[in-house]
N, C-alpha and C positions, 0 to 999 in steps of 0.2 A: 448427486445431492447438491444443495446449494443453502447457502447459509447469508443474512441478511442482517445489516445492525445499521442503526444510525448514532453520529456524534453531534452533540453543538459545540459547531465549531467556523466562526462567520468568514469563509473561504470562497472567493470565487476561485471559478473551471482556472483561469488564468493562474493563479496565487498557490493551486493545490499543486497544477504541473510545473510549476518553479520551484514547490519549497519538496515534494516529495519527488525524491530521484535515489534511486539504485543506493548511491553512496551516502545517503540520509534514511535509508529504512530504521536501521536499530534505534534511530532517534524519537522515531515513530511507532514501533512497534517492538515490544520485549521480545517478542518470540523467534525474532530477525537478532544472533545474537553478535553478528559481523560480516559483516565486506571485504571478501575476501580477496576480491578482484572489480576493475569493474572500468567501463570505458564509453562513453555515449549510452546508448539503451541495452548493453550487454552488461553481464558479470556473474559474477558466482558469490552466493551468501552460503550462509553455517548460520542454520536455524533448528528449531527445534524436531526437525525431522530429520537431520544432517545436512550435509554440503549440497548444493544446487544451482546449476547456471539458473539465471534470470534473466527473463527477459523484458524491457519496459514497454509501454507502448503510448501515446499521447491520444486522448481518447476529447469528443466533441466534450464534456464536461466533466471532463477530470484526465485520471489516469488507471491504467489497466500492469500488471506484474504477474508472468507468467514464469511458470520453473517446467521450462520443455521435458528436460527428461522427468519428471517426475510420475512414477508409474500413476498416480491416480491424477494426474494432469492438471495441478490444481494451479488456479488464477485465481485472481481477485482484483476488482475494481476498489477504487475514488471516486468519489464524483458528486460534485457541489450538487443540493437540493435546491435546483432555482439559481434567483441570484441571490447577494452574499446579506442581504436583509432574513433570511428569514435562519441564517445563522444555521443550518444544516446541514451534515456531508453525510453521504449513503456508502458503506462498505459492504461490498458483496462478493462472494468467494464462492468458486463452484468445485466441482470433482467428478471423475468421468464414471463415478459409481453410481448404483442405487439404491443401494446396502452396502455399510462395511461393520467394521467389528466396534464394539461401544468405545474403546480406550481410542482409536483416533478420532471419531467422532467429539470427543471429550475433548480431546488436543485441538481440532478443528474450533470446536466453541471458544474453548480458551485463549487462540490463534485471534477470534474475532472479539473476545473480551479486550483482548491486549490492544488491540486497532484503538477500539474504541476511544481506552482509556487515555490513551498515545494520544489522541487527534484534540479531545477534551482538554488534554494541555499543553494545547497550542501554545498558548505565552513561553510556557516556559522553553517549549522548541524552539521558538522564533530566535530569543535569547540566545540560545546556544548557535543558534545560524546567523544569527548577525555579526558574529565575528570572521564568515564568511565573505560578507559581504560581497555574495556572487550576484549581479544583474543581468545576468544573460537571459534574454529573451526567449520562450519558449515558441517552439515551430508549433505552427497552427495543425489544425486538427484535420484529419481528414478523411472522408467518407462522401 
């Protein structure tokens, strides 16, 4: 099953894989509800499904988050709509089913409500990342 939303939110590919990383999910995302570990593109969150390693990955126009063990093998992408003029970021989540039961389905939507709302208010993320003031350049993209 896959599941699809878009935010406005005026991010370029570059911008998205700087400011989203492992250890900024729950800033991003309610349903991401801590970081419980994390080191380069690995780590382990505590979200609303429970505990789960994660995995990042740097994708040609965004970014990609993977939870390996996770029995329905669910990822989801980032990824700027274009360039950063026309102000939109595409979030898309998939799962290795093609039926499941309504109550995750439900979690799943709400999962991608929560993205949304998250990306929508960018400012106010930004705000709380700027006391970061990380500059590290992001590794390019590759395929």
């Amino acid at each position: 099953m896959e599941f699809l939303t878009t935010a406005n939110m005026p991010f370029t590919a570059n911008e998205l894989q700087r400011y989203l990383r492992i250890d900024t999910l729950p800033l991003w995302c309610a349903s991401i509800d801590r970081v419980l570990s994390h080191q380069g593109d690995r780590g382990r969150i505590y979200c609303s499904w429970g505990e789960f390693a994660i995995h990042q990955e740097i994708l040609r126009d965004g970014v990609r988050f993977t939870l390996p063990g996770c029995p329905n093998a669910l990822q989801w992408t980032v990824t700027a709509d274009g360039d950063k003029q026309t102000g939109r970021v595409v979030v898309h989540c998939t799962i290795n089913q093609l039926q499941t039961d309504s109550d995750f389905i439900e979690s799943l939507e709400q999962f991608m409500s929560e993205w949304q709302a998250g990306l929508q208010a960018w400012q106010e993320r930004m705000q709380e990342l700027a006391d970061e003031r990380n500059t590290t350049e992001c590794t390019p993209w590759y395929g």
